[in-house]
KELOBA-918354 format. One record per residue (C-alpha): x, y, z. Coordinates in nm, 2 decimals. Layout:
N
r c1 X | c2 Y | c3 Z;
...
This chain:
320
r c1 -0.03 | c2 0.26 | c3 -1.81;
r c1 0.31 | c2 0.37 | c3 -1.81;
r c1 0.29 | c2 0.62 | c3 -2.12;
r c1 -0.07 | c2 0.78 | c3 -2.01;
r c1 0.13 | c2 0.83 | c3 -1.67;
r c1 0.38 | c2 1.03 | c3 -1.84;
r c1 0.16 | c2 1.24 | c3 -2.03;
r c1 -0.06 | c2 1.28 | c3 -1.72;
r c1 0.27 | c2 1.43 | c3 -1.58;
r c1 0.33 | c2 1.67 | c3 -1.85;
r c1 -0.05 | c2 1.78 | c3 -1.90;
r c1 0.09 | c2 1.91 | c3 -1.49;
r c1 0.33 | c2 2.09 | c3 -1.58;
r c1 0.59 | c2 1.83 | c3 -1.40;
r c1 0.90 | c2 1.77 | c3 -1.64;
r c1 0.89 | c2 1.36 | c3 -1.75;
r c1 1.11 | c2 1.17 | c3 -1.53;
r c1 1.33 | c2 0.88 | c3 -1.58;
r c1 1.20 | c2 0.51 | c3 -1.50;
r c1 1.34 | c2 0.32 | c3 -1.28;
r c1 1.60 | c2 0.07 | c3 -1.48;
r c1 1.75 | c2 -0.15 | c3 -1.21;
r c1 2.06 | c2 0.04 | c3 -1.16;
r c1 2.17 | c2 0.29 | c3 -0.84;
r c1 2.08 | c2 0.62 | c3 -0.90;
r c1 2.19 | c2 0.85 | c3 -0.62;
r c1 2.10 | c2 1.22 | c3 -0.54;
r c1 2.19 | c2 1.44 | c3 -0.80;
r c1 2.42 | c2 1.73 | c3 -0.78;
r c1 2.09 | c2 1.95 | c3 -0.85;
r c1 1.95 | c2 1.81 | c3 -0.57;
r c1 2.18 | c2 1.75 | c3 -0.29;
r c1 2.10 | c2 2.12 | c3 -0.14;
r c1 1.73 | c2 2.01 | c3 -0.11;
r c1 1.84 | c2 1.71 | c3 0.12;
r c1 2.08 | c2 1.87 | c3 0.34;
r c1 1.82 | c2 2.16 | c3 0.37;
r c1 1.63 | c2 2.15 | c3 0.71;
r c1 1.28 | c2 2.05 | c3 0.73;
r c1 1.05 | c2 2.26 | c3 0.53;
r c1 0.74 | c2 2.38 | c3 0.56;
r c1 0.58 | c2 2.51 | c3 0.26;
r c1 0.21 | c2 2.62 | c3 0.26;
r c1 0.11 | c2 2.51 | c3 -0.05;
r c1 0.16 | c2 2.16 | c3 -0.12;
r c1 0.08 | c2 1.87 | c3 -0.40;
r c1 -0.01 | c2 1.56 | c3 -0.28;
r c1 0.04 | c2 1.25 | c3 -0.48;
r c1 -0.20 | c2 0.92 | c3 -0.57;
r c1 -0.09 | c2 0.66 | c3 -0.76;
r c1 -0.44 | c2 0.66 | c3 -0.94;
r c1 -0.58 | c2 0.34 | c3 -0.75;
r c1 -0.90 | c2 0.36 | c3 -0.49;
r c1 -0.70 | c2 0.32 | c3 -0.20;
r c1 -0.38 | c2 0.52 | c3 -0.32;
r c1 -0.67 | c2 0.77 | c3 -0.45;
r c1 -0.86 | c2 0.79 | c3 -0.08;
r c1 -0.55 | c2 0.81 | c3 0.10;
r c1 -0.46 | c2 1.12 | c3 -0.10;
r c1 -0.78 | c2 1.30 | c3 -0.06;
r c1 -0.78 | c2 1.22 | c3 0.32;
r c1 -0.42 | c2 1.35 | c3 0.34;
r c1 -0.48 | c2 1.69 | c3 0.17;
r c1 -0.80 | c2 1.75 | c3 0.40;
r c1 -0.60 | c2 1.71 | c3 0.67;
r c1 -0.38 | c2 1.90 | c3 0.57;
r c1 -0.60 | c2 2.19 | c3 0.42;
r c1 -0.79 | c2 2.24 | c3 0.81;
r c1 -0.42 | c2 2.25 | c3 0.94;
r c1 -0.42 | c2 2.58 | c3 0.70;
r c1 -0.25 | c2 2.47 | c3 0.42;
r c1 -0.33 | c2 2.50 | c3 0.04;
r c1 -0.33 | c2 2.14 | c3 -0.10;
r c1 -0.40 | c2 2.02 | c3 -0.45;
r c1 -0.39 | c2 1.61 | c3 -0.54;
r c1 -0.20 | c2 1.50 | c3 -0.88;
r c1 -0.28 | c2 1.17 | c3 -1.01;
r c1 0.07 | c2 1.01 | c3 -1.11;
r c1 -0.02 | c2 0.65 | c3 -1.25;
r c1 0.30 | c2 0.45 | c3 -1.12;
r c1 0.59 | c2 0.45 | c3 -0.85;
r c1 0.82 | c2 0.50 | c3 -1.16;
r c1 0.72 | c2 0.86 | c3 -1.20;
r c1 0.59 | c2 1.01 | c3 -0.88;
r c1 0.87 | c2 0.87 | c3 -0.68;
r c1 1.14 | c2 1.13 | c3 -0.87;
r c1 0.90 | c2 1.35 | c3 -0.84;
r c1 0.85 | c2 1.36 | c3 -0.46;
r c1 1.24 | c2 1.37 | c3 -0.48;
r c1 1.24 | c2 1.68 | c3 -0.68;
r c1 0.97 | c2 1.84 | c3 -0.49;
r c1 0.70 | c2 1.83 | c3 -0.78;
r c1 0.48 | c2 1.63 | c3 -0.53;
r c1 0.50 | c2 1.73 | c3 -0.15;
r c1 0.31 | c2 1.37 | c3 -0.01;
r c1 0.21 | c2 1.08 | c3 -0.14;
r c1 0.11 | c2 0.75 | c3 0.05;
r c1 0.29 | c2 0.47 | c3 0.03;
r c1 0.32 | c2 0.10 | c3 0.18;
r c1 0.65 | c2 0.04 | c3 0.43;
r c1 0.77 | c2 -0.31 | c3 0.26;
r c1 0.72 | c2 -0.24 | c3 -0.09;
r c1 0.84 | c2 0.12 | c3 -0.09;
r c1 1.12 | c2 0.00 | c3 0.12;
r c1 1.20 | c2 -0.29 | c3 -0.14;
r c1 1.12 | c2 -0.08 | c3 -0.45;
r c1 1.39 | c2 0.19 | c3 -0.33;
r c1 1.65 | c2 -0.06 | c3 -0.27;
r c1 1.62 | c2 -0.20 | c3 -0.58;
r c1 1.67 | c2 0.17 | c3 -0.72;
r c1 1.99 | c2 0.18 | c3 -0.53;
r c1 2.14 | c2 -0.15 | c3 -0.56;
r c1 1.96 | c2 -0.31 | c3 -0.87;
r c1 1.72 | c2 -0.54 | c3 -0.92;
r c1 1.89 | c2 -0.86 | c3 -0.76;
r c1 1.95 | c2 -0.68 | c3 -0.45;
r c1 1.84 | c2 -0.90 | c3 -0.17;
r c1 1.53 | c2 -0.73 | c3 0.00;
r c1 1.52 | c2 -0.53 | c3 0.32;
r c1 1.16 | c2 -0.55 | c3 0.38;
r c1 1.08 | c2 -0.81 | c3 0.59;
r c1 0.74 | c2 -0.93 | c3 0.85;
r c1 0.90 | c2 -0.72 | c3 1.12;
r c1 0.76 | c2 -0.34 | c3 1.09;
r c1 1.05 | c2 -0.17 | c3 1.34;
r c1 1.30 | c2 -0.32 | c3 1.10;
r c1 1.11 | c2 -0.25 | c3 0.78;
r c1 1.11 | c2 0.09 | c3 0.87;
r c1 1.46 | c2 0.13 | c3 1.00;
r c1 1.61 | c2 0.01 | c3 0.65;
r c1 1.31 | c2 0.25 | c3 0.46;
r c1 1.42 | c2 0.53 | c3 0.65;
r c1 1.82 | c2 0.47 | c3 0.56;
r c1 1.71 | c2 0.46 | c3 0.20;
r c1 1.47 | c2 0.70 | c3 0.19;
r c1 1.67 | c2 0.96 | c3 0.39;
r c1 1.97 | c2 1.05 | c3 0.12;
r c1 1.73 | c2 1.09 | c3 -0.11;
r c1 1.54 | c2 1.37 | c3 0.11;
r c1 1.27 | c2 1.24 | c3 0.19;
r c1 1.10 | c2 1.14 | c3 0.58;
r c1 0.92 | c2 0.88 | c3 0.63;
r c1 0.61 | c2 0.96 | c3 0.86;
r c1 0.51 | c2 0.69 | c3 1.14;
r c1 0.30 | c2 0.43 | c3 1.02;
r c1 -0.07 | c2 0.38 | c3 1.17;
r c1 -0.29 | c2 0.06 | c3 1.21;
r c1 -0.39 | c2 0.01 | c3 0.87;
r c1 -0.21 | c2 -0.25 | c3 0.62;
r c1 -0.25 | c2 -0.40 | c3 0.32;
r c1 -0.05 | c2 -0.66 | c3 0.25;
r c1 -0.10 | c2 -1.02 | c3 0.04;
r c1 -0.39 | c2 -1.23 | c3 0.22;
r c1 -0.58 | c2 -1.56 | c3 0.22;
r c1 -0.90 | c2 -1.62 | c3 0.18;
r c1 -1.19 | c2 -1.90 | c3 0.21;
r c1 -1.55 | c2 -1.97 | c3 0.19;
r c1 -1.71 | c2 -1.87 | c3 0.54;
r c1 -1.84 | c2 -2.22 | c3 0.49;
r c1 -1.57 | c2 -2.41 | c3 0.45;
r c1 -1.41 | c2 -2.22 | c3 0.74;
r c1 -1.71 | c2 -2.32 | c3 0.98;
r c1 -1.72 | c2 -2.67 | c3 0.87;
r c1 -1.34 | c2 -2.71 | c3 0.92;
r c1 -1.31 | c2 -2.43 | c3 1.24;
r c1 -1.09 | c2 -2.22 | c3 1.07;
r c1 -0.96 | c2 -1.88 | c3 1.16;
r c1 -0.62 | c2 -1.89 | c3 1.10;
r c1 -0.41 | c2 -2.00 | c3 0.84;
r c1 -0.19 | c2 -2.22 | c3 1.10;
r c1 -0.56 | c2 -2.42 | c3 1.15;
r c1 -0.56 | c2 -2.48 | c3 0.76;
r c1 -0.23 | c2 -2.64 | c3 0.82;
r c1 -0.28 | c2 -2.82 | c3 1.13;
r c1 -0.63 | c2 -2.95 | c3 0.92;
r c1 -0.43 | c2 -3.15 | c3 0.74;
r c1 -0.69 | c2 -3.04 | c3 0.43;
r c1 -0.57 | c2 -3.09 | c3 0.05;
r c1 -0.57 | c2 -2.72 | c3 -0.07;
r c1 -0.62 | c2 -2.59 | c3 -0.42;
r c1 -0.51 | c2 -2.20 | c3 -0.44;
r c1 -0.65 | c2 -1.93 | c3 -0.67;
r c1 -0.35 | c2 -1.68 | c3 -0.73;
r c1 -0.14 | c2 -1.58 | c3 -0.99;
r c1 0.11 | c2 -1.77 | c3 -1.18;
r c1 0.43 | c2 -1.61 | c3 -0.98;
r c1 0.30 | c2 -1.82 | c3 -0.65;
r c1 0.45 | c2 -2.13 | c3 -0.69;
r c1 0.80 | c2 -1.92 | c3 -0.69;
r c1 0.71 | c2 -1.59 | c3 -0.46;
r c1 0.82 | c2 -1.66 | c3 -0.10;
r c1 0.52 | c2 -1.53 | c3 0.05;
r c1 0.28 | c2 -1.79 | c3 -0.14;
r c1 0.30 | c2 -2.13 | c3 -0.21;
r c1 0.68 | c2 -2.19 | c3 -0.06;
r c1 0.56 | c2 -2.00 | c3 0.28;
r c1 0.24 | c2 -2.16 | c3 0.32;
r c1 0.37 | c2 -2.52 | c3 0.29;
r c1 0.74 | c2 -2.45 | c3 0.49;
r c1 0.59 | c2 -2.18 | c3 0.76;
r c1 0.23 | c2 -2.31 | c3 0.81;
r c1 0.26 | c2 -2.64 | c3 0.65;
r c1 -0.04 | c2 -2.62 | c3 0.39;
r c1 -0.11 | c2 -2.91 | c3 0.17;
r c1 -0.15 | c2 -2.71 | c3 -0.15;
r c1 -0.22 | c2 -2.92 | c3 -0.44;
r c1 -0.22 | c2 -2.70 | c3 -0.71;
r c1 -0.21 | c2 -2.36 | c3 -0.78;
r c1 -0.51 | c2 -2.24 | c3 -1.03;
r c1 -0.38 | c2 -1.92 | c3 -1.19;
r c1 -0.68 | c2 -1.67 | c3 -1.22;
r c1 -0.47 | c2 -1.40 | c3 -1.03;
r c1 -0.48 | c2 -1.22 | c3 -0.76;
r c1 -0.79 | c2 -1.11 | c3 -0.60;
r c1 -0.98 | c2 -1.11 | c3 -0.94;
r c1 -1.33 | c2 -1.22 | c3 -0.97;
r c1 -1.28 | c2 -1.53 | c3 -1.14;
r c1 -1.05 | c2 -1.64 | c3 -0.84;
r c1 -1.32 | c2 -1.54 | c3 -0.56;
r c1 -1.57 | c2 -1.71 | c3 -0.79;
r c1 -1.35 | c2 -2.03 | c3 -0.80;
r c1 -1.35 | c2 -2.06 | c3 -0.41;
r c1 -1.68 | c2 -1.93 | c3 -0.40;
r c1 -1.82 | c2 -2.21 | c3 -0.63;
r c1 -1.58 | c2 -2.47 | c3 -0.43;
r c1 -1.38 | c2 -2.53 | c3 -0.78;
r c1 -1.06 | c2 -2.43 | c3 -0.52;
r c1 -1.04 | c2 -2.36 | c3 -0.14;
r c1 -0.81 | c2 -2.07 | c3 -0.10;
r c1 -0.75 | c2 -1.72 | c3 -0.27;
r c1 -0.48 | c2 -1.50 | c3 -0.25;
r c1 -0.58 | c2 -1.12 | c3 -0.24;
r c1 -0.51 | c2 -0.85 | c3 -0.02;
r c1 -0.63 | c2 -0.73 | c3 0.35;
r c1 -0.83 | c2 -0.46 | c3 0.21;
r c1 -1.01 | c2 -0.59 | c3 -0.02;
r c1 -1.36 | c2 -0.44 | c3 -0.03;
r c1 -1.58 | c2 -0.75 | c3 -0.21;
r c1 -1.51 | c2 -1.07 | c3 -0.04;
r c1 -1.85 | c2 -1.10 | c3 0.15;
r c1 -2.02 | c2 -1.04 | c3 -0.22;
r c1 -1.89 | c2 -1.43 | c3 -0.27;
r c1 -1.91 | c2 -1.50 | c3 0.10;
r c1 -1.58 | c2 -1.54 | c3 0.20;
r c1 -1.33 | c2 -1.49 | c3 0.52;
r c1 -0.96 | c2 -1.38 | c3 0.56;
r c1 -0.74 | c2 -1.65 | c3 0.72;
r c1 -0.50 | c2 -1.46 | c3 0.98;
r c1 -0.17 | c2 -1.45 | c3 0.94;
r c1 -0.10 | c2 -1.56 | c3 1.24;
r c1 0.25 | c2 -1.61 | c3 1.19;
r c1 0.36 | c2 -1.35 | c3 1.02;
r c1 0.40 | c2 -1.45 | c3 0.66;
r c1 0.38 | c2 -1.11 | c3 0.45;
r c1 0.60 | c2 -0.82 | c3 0.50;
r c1 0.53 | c2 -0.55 | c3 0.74;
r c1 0.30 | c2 -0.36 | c3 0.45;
r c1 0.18 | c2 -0.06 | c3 0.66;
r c1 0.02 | c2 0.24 | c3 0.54;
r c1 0.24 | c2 0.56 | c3 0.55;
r c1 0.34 | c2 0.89 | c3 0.43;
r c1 0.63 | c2 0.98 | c3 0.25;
r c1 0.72 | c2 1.40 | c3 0.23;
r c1 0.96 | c2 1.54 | c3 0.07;
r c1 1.20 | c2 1.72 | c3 0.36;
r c1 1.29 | c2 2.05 | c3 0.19;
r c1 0.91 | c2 2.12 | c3 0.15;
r c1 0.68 | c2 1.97 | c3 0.42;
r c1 0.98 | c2 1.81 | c3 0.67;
r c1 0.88 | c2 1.97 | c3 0.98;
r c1 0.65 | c2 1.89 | c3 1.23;
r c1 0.36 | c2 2.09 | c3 1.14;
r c1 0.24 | c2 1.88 | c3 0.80;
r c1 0.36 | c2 1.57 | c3 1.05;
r c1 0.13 | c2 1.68 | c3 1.29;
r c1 -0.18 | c2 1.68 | c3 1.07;
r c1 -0.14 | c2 1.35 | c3 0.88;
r c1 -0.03 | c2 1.14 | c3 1.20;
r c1 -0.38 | c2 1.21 | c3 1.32;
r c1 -0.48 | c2 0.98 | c3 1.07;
r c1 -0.31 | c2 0.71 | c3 1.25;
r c1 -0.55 | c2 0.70 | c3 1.57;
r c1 -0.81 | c2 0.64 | c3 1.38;
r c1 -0.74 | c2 0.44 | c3 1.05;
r c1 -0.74 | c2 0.02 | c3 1.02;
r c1 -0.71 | c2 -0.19 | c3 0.80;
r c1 -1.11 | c2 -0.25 | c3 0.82;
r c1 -1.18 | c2 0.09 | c3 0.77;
r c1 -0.98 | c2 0.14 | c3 0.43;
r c1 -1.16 | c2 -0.20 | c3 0.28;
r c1 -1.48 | c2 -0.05 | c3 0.38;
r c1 -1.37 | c2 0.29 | c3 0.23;
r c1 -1.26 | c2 0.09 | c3 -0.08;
r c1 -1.56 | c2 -0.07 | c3 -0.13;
r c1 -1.77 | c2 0.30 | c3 -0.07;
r c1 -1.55 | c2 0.39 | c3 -0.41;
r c1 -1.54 | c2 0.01 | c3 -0.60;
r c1 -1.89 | c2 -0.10 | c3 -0.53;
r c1 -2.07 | c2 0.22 | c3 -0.44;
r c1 -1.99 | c2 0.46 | c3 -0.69;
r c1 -1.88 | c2 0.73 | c3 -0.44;
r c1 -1.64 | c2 0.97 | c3 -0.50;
r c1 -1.31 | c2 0.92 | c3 -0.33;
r c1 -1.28 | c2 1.27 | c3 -0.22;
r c1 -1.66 | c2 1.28 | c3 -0.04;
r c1 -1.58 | c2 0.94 | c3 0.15;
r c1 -1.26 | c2 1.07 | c3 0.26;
r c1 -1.43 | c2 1.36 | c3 0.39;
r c1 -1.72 | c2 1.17 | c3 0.58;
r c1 -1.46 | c2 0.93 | c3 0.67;
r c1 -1.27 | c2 1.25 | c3 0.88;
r c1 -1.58 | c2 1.36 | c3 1.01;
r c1 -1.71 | c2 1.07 | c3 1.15;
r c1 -1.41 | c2 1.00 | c3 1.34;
r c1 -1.36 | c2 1.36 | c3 1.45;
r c1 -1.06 | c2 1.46 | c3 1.25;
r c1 -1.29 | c2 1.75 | c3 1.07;
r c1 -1.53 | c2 1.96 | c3 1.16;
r c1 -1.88 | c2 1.84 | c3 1.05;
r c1 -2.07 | c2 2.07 | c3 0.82;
């Protein structure tokens, strides 16, 4: 993935950038007029995708928003983090969307190394503040989050969650139920899985059945009753194809994932390309983008035509 990334870069015309090794690595000399520059507001700009469906409609929605606010947009499909990220720094790539914790996390780990303890956290206004103070030396704004996240999730069969009342994962716990989770290996270790769900929400997880994270073979494995719980994400498009429900997290277990942009400041800083992609965030939830997902995933569409009908249904472009 990494080395078709790279060549994807090059067959741009954007120069092959270092990856990200664990160790701090500040502005460069090159660079540092860029940052101190004041906003920018250039007319033609690249927007970035990381090459997923969601990453991929998020793109597409962000350059049509940005095209009816009169600017010339173009979207460049940069496989990983690794590579667009010093690209949005060097102004290659104008926008890209990104996720508050992770981006927040990934960019601290860039500046302190790879032990660093995290700054992402549950709480959004905090995530954000510590984002921002990374992000900022680095020139680049961080645009206001909307309603839409995708962050780590739990789900069950809509069965099982009648028979036991279940809508949250604090009634799993207060059930009392012996729970058998579908996730991937890293759970029994990763904070936000198996250690949060037994110390936050008390869980009685018996085992962990590593089939990954939202695969098929894990939906299929609750599905069939083989295990009750799967981990996957709050977006994703297929779990009523196996019949099951999201658990809430009703007390706050996963970091504050939001959906964002991220601009580079020299080149589209000022409030006009803000403007146009915060109207995106009266509109956008989190069901939305898993139904958007699943219009790509399941339905063959094209990511660029559902981002488009997307906008127009909700009044954010005109309708042909």
């Amino acid at each position: 993935m990494r080395a078709k990334a790279a060549a994807a870069l090059v067959a741009l015309g954007l120069s092959a950038l270092p990856v990200l090794t664990g160790c701090g690595t500040g502005p460069s000399l090159e660079t540092r007029s860029r940052i101190t520059a004041p906003p920018g507001d250039s007319r033609d700009l690249a927007i970035g995708s990381a090459g997923f469906t969601e990453s991929e409609l998020l793109a597409q929605m962000y350059a049509a928003l940005l095209d009816h606010a009169g600017y010339r947009t173009h979207v460049l499909t940069v496989g990983n983090r690794e590579l667009y990220e010093p690209a949005l720094e060097a102004g290659q790539i104008d926008v890209v969307p990104e996720y508050a914790a992770t981006f927040a996390d990934w960019l601290n780990a860039k500046e302190h190394g790879s032990t660093a303890p995290p700054v992402a956290s549950p709480d959004l206004g905090a995530t954000l503040r510590a984002l921002r103070r990374l992000a900022g030396p680095r020139g680049l704004t961080v645009l206001p989050p909307g309603r839409a996240v995708d962050q780590n999730a739990f789900a069950v069969s809509a069965a099982y969650a009648r028979t036991h009342h279940l809508k949250t994962l604090s009634d799993l716990g207060r059930a009392k139920l012996p729970v058998r989770l579908a996730a991937g290996e890293e759970c029994v270790q990763r904070p936000f899985c198996a250690p949060g769900l037994r110390k936050k929400y008390g869980i009685n997880l018996t085992a962990i059945d590593p089939k990954g994270v939202g695969t098929t073979p894990a939906k299929q494995a609750v599905q069939n009753g083989q295990d009750q719980m799967v981990l996957t994400t709050s977006t994703d498009a297929t779990l009523g194809q196996f019949g099951l429900v999201l658990l809430a997290d009703d007390k706050k277990l996963q970091n504050a994932d939001y959906v964002l942009p991220v601009v580079n400041r020299a080149r589209a800083g000022s409030a006009r390309p803000a403007a146009a992609l915060n109207r995106l965030n009266t509109v956008l939830t989190t069901a939305d983008l898993a139904h958007l997902n699943e219009q790509v995933d399941s339905w063959r569409r094209l990511p660029a035509d559902v981002a488009r009908n997307y906008l127009r249904e909700k009044g954010l472009l005109p309708k042909d």
